[in-house]
mmCIF file as Biopython writes it, N, C-alpha, C and O atoms, coordinates in Angstrom:
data_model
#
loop_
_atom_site.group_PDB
_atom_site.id
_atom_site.type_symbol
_atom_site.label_atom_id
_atom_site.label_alt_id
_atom_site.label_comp_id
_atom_site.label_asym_id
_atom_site.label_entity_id
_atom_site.label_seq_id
_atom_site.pdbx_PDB_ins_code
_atom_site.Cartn_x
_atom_site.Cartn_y
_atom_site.Cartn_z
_atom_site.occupancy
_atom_site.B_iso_or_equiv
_atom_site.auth_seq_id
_atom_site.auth_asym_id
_atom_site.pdbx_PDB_model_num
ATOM 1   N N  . UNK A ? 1  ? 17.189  -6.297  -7.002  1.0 0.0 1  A 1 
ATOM 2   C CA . UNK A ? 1  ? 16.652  -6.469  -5.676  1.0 0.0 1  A 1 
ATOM 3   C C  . UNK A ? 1  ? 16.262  -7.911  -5.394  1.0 0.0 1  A 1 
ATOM 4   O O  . UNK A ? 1  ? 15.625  -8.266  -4.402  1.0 0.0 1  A 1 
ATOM 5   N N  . UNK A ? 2  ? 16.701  -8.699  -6.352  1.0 0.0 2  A 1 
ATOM 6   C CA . UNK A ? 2  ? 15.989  -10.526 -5.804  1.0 0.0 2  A 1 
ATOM 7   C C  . UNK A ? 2  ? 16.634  -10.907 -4.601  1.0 0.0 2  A 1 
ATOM 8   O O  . UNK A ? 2  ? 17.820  -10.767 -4.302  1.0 0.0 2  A 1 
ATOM 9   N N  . UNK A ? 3  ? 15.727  -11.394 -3.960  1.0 0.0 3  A 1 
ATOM 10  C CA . UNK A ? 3  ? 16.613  -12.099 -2.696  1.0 0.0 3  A 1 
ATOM 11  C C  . UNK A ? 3  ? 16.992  -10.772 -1.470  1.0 0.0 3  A 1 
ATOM 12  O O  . UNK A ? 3  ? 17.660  -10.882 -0.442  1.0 0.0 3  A 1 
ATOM 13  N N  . UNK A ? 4  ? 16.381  -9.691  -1.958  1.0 0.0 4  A 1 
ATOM 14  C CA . UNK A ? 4  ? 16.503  -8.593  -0.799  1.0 0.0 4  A 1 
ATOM 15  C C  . UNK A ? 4  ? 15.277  -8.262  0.409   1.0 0.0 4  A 1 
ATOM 16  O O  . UNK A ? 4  ? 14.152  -8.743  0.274   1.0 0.0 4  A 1 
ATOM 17  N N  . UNK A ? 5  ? 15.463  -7.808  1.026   1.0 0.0 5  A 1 
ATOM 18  C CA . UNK A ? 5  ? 14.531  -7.936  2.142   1.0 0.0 5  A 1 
ATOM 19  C C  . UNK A ? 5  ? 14.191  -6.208  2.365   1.0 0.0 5  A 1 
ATOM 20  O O  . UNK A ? 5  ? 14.928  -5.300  2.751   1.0 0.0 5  A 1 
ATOM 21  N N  . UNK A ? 6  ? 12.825  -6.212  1.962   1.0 0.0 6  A 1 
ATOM 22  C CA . UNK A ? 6  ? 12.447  -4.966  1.508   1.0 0.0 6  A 1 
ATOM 23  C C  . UNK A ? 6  ? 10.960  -4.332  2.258   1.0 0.0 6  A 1 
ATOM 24  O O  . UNK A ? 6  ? 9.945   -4.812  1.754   1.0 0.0 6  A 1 
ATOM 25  N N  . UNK A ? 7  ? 10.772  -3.537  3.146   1.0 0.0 7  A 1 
ATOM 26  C CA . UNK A ? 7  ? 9.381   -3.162  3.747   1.0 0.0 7  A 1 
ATOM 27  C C  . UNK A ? 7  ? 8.874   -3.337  3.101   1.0 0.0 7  A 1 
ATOM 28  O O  . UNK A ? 7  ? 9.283   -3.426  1.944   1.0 0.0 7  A 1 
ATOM 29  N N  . UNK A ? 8  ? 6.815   -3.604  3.700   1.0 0.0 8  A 1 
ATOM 30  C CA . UNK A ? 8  ? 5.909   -3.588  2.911   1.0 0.0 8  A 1 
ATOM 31  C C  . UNK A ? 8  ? 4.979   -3.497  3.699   1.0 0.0 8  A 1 
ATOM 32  O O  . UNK A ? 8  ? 5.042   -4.104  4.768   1.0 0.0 8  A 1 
ATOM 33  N N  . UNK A ? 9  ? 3.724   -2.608  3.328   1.0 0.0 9  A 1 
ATOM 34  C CA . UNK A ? 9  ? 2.920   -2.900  4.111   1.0 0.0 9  A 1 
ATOM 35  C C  . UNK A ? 9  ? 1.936   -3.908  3.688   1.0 0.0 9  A 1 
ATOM 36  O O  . UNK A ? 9  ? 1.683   -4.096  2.498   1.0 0.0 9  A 1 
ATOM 37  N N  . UNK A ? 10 ? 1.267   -4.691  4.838   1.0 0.0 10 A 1 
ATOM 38  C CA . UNK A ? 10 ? 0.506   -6.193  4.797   1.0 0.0 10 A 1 
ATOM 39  C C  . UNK A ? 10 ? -0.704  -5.461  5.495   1.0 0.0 10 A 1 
ATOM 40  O O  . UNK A ? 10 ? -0.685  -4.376  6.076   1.0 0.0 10 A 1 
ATOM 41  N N  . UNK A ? 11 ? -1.899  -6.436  5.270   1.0 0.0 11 A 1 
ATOM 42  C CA . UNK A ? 11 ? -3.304  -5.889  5.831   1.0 0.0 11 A 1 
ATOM 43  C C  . UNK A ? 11 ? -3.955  -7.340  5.808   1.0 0.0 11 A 1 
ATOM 44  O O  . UNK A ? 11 ? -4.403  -7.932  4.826   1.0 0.0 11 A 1 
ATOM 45  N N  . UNK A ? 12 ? -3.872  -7.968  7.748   1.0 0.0 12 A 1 
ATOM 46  C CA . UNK A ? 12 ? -4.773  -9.063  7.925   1.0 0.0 12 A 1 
ATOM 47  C C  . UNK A ? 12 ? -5.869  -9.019  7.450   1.0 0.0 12 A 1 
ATOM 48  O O  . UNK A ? 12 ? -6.501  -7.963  7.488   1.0 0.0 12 A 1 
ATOM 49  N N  . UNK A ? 13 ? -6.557  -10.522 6.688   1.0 0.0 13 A 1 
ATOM 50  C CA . UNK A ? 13 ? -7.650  -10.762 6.145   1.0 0.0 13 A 1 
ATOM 51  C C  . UNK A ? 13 ? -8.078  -12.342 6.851   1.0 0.0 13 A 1 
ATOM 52  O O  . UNK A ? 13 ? -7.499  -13.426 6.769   1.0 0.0 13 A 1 
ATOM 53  N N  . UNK A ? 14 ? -8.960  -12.059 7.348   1.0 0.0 14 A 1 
ATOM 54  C CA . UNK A ? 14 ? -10.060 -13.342 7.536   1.0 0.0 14 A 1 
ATOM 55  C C  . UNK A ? 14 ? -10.925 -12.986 7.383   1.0 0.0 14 A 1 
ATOM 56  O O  . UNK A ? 14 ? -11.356 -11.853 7.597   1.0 0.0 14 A 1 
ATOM 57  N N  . UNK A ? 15 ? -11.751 -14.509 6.671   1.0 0.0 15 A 1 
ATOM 58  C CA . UNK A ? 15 ? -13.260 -14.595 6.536   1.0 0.0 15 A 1 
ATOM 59  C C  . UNK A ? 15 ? -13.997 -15.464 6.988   1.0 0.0 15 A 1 
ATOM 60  O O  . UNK A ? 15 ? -13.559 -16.575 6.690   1.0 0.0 15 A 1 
ATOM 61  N N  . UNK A ? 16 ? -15.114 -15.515 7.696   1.0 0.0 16 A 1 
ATOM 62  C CA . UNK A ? 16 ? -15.690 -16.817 8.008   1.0 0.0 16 A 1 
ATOM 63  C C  . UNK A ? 16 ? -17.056 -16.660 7.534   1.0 0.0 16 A 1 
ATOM 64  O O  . UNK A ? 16 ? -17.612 -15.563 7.481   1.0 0.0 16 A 1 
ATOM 65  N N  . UNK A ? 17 ? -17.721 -18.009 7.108   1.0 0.0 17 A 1 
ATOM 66  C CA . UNK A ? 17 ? -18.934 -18.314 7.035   1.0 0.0 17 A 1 
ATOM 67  C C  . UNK A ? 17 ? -19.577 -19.726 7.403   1.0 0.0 17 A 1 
ATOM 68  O O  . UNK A ? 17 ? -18.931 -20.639 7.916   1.0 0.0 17 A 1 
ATOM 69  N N  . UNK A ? 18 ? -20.699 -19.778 7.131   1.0 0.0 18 A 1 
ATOM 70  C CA . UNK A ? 18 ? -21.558 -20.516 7.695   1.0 0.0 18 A 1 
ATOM 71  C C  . UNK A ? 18 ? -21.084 -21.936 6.783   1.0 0.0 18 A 1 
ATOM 72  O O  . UNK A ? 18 ? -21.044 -21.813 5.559   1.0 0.0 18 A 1 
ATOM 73  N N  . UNK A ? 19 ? -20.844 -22.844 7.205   1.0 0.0 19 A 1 
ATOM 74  C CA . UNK A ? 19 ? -20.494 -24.483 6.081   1.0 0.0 19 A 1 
ATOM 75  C C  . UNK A ? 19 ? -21.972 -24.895 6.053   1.0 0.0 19 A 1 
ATOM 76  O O  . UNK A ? 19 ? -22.074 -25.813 5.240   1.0 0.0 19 A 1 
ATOM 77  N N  . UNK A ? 20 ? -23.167 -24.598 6.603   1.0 0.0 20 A 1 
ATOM 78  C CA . UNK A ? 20 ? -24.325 -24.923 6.796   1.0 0.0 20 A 1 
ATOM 79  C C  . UNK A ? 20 ? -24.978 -24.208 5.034   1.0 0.0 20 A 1 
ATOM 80  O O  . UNK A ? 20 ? -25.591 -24.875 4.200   1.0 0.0 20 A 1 
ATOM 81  N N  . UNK A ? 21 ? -24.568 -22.640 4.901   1.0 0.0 21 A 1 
ATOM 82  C CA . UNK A ? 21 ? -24.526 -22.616 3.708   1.0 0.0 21 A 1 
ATOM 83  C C  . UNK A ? 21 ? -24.009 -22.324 2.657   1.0 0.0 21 A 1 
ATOM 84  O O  . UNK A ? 21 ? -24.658 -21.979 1.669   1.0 0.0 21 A 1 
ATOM 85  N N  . UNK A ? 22 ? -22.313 -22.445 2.712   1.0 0.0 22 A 1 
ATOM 86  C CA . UNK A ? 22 ? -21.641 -22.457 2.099   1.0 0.0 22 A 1 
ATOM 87  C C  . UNK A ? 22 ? -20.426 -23.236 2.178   1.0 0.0 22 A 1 
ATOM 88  O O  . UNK A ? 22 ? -19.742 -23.405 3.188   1.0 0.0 22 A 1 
ATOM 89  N N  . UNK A ? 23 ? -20.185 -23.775 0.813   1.0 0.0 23 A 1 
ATOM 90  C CA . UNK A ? 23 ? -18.809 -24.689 0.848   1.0 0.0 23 A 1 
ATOM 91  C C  . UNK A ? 23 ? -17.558 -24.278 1.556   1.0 0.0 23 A 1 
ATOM 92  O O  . UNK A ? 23 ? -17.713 -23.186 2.104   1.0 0.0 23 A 1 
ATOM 93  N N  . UNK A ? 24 ? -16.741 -24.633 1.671   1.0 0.0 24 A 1 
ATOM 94  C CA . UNK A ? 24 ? -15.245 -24.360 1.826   1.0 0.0 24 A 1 
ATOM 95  C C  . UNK A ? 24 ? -15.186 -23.354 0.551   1.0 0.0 24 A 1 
ATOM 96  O O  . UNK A ? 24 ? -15.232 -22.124 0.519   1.0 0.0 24 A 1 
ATOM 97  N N  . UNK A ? 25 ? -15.062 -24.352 -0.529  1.0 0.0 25 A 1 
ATOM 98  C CA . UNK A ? 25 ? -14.395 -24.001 -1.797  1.0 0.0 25 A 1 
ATOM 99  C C  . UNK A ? 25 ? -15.148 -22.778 -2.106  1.0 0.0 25 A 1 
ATOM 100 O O  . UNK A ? 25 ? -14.358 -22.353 -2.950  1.0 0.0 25 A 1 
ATOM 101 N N  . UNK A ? 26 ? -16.076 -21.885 -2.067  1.0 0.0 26 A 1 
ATOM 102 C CA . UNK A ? 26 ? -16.854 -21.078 -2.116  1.0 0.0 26 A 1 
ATOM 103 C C  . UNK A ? 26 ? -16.231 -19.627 -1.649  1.0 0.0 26 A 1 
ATOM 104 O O  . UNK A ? 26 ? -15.854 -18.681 -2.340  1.0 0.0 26 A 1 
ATOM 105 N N  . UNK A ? 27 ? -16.271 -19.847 0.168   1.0 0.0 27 A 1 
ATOM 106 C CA . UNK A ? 27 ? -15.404 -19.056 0.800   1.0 0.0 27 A 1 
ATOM 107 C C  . UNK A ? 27 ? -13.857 -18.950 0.243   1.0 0.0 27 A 1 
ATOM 108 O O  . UNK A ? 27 ? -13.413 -17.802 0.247   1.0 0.0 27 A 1 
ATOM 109 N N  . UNK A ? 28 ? -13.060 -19.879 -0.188  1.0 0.0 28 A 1 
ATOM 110 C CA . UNK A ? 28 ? -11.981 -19.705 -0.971  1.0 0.0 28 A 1 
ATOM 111 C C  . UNK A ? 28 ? -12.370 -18.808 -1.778  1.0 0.0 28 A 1 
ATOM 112 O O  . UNK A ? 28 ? -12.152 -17.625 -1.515  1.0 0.0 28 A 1 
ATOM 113 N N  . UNK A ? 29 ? -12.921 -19.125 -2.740  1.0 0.0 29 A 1 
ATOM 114 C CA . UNK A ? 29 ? -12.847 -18.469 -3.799  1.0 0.0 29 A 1 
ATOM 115 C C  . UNK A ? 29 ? -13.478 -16.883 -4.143  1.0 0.0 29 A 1 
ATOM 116 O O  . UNK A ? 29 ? -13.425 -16.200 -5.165  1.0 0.0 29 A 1 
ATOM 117 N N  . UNK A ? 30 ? -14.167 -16.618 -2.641  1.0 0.0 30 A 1 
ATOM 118 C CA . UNK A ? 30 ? -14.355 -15.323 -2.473  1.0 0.0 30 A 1 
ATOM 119 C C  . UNK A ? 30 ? -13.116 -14.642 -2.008  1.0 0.0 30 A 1 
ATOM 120 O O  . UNK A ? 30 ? -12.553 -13.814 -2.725  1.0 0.0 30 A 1 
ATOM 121 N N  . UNK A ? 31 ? -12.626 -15.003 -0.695  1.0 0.0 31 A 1 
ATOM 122 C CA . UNK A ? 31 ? -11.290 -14.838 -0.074  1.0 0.0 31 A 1 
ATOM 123 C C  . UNK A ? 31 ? -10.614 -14.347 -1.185  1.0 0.0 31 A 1 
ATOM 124 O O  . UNK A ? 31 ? -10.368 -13.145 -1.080  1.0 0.0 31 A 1 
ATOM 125 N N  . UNK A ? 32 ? -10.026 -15.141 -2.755  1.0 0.0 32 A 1 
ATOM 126 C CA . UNK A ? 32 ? -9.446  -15.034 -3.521  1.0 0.0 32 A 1 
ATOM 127 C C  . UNK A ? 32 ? -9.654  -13.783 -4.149  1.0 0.0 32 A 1 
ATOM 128 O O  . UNK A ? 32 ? -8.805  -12.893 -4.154  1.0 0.0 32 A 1 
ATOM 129 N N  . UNK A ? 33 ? -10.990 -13.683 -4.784  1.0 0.0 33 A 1 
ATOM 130 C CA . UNK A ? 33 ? -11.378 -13.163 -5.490  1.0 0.0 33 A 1 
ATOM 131 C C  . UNK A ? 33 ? -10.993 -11.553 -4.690  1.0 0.0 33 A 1 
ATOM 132 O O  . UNK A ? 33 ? -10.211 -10.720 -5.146  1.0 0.0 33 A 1 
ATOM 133 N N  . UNK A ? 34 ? -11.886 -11.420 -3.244  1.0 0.0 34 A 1 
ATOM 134 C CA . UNK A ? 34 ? -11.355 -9.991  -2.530  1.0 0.0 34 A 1 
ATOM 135 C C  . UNK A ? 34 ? -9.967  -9.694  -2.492  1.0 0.0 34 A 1 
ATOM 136 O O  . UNK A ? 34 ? -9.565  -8.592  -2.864  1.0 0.0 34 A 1 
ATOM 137 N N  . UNK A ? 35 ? -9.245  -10.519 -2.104  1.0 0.0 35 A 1 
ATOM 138 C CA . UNK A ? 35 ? -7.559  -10.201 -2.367  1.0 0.0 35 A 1 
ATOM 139 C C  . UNK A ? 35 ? -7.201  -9.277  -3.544  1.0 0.0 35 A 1 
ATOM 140 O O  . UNK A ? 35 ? -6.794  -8.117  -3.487  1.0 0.0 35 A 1 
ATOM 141 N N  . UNK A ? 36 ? -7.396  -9.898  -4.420  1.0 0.0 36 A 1 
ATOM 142 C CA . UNK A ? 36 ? -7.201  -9.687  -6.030  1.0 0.0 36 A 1 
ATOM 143 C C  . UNK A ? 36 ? -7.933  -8.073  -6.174  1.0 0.0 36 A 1 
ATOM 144 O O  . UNK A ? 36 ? -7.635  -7.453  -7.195  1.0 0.0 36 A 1 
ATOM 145 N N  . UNK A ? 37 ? -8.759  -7.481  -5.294  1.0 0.0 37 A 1 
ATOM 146 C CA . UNK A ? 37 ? -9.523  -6.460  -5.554  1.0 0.0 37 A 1 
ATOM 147 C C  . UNK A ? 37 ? -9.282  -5.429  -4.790  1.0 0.0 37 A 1 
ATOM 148 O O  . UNK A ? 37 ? -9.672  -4.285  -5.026  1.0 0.0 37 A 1 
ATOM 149 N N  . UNK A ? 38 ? -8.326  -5.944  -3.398  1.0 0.0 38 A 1 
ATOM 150 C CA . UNK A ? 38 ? -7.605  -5.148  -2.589  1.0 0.0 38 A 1 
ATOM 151 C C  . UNK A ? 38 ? -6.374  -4.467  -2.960  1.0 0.0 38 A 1 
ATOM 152 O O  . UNK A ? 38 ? -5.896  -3.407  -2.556  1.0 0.0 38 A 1 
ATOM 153 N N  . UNK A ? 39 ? -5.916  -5.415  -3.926  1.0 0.0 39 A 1 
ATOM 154 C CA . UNK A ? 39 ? -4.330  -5.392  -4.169  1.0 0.0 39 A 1 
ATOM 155 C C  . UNK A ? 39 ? -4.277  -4.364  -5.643  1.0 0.0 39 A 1 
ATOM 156 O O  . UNK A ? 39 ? -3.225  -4.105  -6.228  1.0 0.0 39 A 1 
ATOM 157 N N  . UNK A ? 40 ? -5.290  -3.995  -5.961  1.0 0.0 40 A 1 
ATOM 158 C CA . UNK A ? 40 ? -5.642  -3.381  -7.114  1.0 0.0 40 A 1 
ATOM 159 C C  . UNK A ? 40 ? -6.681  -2.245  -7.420  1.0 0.0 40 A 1 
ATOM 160 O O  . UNK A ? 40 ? -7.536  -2.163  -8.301  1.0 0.0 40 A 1 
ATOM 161 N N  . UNK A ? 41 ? -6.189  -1.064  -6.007  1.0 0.0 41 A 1 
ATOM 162 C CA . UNK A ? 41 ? -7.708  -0.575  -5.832  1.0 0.0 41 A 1 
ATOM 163 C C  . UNK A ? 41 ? -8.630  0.289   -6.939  1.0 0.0 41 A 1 
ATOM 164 O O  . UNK A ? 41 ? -9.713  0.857   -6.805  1.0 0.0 41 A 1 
ATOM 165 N N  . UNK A ? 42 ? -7.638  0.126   -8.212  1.0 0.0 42 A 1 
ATOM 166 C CA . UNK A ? 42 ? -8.291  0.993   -8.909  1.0 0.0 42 A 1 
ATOM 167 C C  . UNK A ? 42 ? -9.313  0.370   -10.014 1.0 0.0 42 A 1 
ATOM 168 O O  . UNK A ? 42 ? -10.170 0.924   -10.702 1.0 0.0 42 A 1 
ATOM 169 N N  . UNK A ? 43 ? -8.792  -1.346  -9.905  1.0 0.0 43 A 1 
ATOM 170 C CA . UNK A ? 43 ? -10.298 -1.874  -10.416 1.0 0.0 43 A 1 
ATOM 171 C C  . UNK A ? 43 ? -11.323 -2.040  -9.650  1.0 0.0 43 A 1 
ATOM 172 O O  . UNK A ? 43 ? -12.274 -2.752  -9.974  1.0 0.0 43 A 1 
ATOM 173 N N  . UNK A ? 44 ? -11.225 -1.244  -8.276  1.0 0.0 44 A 1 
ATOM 174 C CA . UNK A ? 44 ? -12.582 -1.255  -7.948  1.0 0.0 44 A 1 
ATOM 175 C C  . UNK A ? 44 ? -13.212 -0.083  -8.006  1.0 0.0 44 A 1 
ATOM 176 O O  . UNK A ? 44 ? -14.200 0.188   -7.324  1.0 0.0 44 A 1 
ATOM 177 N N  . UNK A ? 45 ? -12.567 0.825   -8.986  1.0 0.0 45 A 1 
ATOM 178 C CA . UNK A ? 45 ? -13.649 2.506   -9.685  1.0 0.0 45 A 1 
ATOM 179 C C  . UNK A ? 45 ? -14.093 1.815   -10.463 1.0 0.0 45 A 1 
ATOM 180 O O  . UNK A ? 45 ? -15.088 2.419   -10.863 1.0 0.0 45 A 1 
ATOM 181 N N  . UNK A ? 46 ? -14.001 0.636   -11.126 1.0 0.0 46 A 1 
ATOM 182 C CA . UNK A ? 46 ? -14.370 0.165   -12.758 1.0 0.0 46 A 1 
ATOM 183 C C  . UNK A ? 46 ? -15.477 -0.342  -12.529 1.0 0.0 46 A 1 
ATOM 184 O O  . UNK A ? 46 ? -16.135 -0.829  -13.447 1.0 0.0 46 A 1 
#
């Protein structure tokens, strides 16, 4: 299947917060971190 064009379902994600008290890099790395926990729902029974 490389190079094939295959359905999927996608689920918009934005996040915003305050830069007053939190970094950029912060919000990244939450952003990141939730992805990773969406895409895997069964480490979130663990």
């Amino acid at each position: 299947m490389a190079g094939s064009v295959v359905p999927r379902y996608t689920m918009p994600l934005s996040v915003s917060f305050d830069h007053r008290v939190a970094d950029g890099l912060d919000g990244g790395r939450f952003a990141n971190h939730l992805i990773e926990q969406l895409e895997d729902p069964c480490r979130l029974l663990l």
